[in-house]
Structure formats: C-alpha cells, structure tokens
C-alpha positions in Angstrom: -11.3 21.5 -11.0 -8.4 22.1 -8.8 -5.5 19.4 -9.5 -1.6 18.5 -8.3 0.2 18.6 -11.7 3.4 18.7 -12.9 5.3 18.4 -16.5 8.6 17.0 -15.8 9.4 14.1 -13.5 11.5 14.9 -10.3 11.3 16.0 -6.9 8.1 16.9 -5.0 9.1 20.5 -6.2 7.9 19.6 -9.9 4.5 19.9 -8.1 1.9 22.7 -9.4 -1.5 23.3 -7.9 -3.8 24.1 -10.4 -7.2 24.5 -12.5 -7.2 21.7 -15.0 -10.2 20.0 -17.3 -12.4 17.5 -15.4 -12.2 13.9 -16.6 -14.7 12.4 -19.0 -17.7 10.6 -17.7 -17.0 7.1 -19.5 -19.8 4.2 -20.4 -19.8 1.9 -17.8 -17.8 4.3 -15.1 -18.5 6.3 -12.6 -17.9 10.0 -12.0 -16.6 10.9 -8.4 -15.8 13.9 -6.3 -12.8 13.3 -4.4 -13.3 13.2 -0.6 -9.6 11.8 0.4 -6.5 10.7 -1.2 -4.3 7.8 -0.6 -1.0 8.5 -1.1 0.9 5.1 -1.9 4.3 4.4 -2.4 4.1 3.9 -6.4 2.6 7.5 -6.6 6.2 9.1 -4.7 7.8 6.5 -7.5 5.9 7.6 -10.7 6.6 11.2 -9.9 10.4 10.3 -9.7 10.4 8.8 -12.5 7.7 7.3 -14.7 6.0 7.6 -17.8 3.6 10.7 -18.1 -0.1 9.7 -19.6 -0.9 13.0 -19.9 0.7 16.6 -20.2 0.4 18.2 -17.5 0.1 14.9 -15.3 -1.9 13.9 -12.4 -0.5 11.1 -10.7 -2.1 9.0 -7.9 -3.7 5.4 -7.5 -6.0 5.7 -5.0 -9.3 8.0 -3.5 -12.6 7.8 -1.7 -15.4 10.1 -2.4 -18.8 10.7 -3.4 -20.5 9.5 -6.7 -21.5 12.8 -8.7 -22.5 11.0 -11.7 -23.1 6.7 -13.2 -22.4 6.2 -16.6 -24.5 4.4 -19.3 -24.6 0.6 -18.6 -24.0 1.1 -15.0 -26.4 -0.6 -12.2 -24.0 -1.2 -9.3 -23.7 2.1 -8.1 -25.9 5.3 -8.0 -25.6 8.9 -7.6 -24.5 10.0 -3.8 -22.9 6.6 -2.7 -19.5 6.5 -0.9 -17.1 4.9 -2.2 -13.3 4.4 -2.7 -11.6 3.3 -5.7 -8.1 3.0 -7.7 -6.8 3.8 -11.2 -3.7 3.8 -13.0 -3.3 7.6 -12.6 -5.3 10.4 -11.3 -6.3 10.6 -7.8 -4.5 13.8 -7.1 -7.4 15.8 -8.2 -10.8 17.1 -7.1 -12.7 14.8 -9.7 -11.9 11.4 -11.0 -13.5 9.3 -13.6 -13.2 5.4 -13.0 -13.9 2.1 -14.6 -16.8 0.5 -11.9 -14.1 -2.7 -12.1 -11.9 -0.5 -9.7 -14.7 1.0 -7.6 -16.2 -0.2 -4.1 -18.8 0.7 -2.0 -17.9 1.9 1.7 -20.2 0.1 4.0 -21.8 1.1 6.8 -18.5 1.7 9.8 -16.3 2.5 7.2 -15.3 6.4 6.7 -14.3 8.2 3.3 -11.2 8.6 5.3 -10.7 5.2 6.5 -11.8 3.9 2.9 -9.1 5.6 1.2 -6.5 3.4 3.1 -7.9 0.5 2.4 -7.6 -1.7 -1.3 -4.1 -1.3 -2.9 -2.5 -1.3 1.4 -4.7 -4.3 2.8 -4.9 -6.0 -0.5 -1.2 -5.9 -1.3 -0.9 -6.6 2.1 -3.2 -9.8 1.7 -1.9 -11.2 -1.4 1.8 -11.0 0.0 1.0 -13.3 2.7 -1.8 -14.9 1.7 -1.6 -15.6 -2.3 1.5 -16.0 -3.1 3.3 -15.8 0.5 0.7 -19.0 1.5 1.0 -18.1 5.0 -0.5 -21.0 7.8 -1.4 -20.6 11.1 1.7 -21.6 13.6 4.1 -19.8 10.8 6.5 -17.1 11.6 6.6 -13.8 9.2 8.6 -10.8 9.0 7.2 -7.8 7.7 10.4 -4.9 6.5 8.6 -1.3 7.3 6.2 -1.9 9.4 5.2 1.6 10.1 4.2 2.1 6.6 0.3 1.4 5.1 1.2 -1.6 3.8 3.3 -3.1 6.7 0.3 -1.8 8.9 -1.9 -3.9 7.1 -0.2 -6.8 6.9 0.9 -7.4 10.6 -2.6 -7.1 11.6 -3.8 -9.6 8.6 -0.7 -12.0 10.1 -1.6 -12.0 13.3 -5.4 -12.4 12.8 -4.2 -15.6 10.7 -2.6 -17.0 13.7 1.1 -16.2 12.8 4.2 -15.1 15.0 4.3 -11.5 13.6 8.3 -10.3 13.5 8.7 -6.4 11.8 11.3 -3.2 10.9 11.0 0.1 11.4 13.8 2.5 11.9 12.7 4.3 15.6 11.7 2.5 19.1 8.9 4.6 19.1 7.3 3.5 16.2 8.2 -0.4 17.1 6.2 0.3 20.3 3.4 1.6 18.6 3.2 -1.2 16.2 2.5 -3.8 19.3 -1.4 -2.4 19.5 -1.7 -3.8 16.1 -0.3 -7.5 16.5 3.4 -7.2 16.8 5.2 -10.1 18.9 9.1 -9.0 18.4 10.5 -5.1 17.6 13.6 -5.0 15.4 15.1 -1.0 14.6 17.0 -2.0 11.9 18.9 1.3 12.6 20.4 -0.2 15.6 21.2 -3.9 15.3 21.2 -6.4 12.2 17.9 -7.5 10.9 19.0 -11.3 10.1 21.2 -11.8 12.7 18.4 -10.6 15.4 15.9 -12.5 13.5 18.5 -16.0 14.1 18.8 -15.2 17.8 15.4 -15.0 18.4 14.3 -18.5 16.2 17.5 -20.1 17.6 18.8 -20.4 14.2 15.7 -21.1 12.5 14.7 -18.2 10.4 11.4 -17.4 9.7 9.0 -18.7 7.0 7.8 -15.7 4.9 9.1 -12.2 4.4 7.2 -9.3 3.0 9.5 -6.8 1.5 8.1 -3.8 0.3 11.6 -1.9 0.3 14.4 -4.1 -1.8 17.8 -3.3 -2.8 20.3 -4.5 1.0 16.9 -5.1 2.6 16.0 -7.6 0.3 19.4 -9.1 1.4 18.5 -8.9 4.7 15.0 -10.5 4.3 16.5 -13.8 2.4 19.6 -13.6 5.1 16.1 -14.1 7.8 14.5 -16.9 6.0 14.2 -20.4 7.3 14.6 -23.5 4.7 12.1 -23.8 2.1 11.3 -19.9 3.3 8.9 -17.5 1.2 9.7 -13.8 0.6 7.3 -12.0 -1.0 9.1 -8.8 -3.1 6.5 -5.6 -3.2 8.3 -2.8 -3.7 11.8 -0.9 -4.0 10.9 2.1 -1.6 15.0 2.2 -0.6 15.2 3.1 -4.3 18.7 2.0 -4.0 20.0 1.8 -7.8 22.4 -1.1 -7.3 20.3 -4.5 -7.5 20.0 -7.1 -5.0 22.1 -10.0 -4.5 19.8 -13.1 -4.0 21.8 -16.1 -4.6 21.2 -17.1 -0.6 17.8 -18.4 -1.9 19.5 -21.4 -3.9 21.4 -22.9 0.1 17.8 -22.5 1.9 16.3 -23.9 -1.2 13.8 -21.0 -0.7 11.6 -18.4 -3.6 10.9 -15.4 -4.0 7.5 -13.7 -5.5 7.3 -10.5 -7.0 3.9 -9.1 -6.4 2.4 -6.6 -8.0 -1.8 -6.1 -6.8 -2.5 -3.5 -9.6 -1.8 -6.4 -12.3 -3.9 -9.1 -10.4 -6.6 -6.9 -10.2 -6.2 -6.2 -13.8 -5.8 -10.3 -14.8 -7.5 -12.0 -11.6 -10.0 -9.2 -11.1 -12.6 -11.8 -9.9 -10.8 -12.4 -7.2 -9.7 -9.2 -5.9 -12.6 -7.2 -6.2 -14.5 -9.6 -3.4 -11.4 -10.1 -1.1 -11.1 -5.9 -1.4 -14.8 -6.1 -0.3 -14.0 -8.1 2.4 -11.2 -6.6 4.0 -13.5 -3.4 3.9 -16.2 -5.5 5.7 -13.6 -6.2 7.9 -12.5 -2.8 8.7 -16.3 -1.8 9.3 -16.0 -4.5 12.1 -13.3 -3.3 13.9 -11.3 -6.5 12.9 -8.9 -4.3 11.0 -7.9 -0.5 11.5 -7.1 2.0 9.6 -4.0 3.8 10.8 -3.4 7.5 9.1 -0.4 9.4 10.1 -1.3 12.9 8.5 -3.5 14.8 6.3 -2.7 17.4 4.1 -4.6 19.6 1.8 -4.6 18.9 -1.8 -2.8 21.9 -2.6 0.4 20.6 -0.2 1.3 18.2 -2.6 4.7 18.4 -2.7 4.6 18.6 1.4 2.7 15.1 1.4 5.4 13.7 -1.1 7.7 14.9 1.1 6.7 13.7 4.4 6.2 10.3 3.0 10.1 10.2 1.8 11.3 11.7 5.2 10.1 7.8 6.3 8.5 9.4 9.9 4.9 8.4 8.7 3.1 5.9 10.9 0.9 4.5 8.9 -1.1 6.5 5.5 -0.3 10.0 4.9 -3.7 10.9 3.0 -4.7 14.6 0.9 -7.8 16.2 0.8 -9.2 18.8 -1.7 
C-alpha cells in the first residue's frame, strides 16, 4: 500500500510518499481501506516532535473508510460497512488495522467524508464543555480558534446547549463565517485584546468556561476572560509557544482549569465515549451538526496538508485522500 512516511521528526518536508507493508489483520479488529483522512492537530505535533512507533512512521489519528476485512471474535461489524475510526498512529495510509473499541459505523446521512471529521473534533469538542467544562444553559463560553475542527464543533454543541457562544479567530472573514454555525460575538484577536473585549461586552463579568485548544499567551488570555468561579478547559498547545503559561490569575477568580485529553478517556472511560461519539454522528446525520471541511488533499500532498494546516487559513478540517 501507498503510505506518508517519514524517519526523522521535523517539518512537513520529512514527508515521503511511498509503498510500505499493509497492517496486520488483528483478533477482534477490523481491516479498513482508507476512504478520507482527518488531519488533527496532534498529528502536525507528533510529526514535530514525538516518539516514532515504527521506522519508517505513519503518523495520523483519524480515517473513514470501507471494512475490507473482520477479524476473529468480531460480530459488530461486517465486510463493506462504512465506517470511521481512530488509533494512536496510522491513518496516513491507504489501509489501516484497528481495535473494533475505536471503530464506528457511519449511519445513514453521514458521508465517509463528513465521518472523518467527526470523533476526536466533536468529541473533544463535547467533553470540553460538557464533561469536564459542565456547561448549563444561560452560561456564557468562549471558544479560542474557532475556525479550527475543534472550535467548529464546539460553538455549534454550545449553542445547541443554550449558551452565549463568544470565539477567536485571526481574520474578519472567518469571524463572519463562524455566525452560520452559532456564533453571538466576533473577536480577531489580531486586532484588539481578547480579555479586555471579552470585559467590555459582559460589563466586567467575564465569561464562565473557556475552551483553549492553543495555550502558551492564549491561555493567559483565556483565564484573563474568565468570570469568578470560571472553567477553562486546556486542549491543546497549537501556538507551540515553548515558554509556559502563567496561570496564577486562577487563584483571585477562584477559578480551575482542566486539561483534557479525549484519546485517554476513550482509552480509560471508553463506555462512555464510544456512545456519546455515536451520538454526535447521529447527530450529524440529522443535520443538527455540520461538518465543515476546508480542503482536501491527495494522500500523496502530505507535507502540503501539514502545511496548510500550520499556515492557520483553514476553516474548519483540512482532510487527505488516497
């Protein structure tokens, strides 16, 4: 099979496109051909930087396709069924070989291209306001990078929930896009001060929950926006800024801060995220959420993808397909 590889951790230039071994059919698993990729923001992270399971590697969390092949023990799934599904490493490939934990069926509505933007966005998205963020109806949130998967996800999930739906992004026109999908108030960070706009508009109140998917002086900036007894839930560090965050504001407002992380709930609490991922697809095949992808690239444009992503013009999921 055809694969994005690469030996040495770096810039999307480490990329090679290539013919590598399939994956292993495993008991219990489920063999898939790869319809579309979702490129998340951990994949861009682990090329940078992270440990490599294999040599050559094949990073990637997240793809929909088509089951080629159910392993022994398996009576969920069959041969031919849609599907999308995540894994600690791998989807940038033509075949992947997956643990049925991490696999869902697509149902009827939902596309192999919507279905690849769906469980790690919408159910980071859910358990950042939901979970640990405890988000009620009547409660304000802001949610930093708005134009991204995750941010998508989540201002649509806040507003459905009843909240007053505050977000970032660093152009006008991306802000104005963002209304169709539940936005109440625009902030380009670019342009004016996120906290200091975010007090204006509350009259000095703040808001009650933040979800931060970008850390280092954002992170500042969302604990600077809190109201007292506020919530921020911490996703991600997509600045990539390498000096930490200063958070002793929390301690005046008496307010916390979560770190969430969906890939290790799913691995401790998967009886818990595997149906609420089934759910937010059902929701997507409604038309109560949408599925918003920027771009897609062929498998082979790796490194473009990567690229494209870091460039921070995306609106919404940049996806690959082999």
């Amino acid at each position: 099979m055809k694969a994005a590889v690469y030996d040495l951790v770096g810039g999307p230039e480490v990329f090679r496109y290539e013919e590598v071994a399939e994956p292993q059919l495993r008991k219990g698993g489920v063999l898939i051909d790869v319809a579309f990729i979702g490129i998340q923001g951990g994949d861009l992270l682990h090329r940078q930087g992270g440990v490599l399971a294999t040599t050559p590697h094949i990073v990637g969390y997240q793809c929909s396709g088509i089951i080629r092949e159910v392993g022994d023990g398996v009576a969920d799934f069959v041969k031919g069924q849609p599907v999308v599904a995540t894994m600690a490493y791998g989807s940038h490939a033509e075949v992947v070989s997956v643990a049925t934990a991490s696999v869902w069926a697509l149902p009827d509505g939902v596309s192999l291209q919507q279905g690849a933007g769906v469980p790690i966005e919408f159910g980071t998205a859910h358990d950042c306001l939901f979970e640990f963020g405890r988000l009620q109806a009547g409660e304000s949130v802001l949610i930093q990078a708005g134009a991204g998967g995750v941010g998508l996800a989540a201002i649509q999930l806040a507003k459905a929930a009843g909240a007053t739906v505050f977000a970032t992004a660093s152009s006008d026109d991306r802000l104005a896009r963002l209304k169709d999908y539940g936005l109440d108030y625009a902030i380009n960070y670019v342009q004016v001060d996120t906290a200091h706009t975010i007090m204006e508009i509350t009259e000095g109140k703040g808001v009650n929950l933040v979800v931060d998917p970008v850390g280092g002086k954002t992170l500042e900036a969302s604990i600077a926006s809190l109201a007292y007894r506020g919530r921020v839930s911490y996703v991600g560090n997509a600045g990539r800024e390498p000096q930490p965050p200063q958070i002793g504001g929390l301690m005046g407002k008496n307010a916390e801060i979560h770190g969430v992380f969906l890939g290790a709930e799913m691995a401790m609490n998967g009886g818990r995220t595997h149906p609420m991922i089934s759910a937010l697809l059902d929701r997507v095949a409604s038309g109560d959420l949408t599925v918003v992808t920027d771009k897609v690239f062929h498998l082979a444009e790796a490194a473009d993808a990567h690229r494209y992503i870091e460039s921070r013009q995306a609106f919404g999921r940049v996806l690959m397909k082999p």
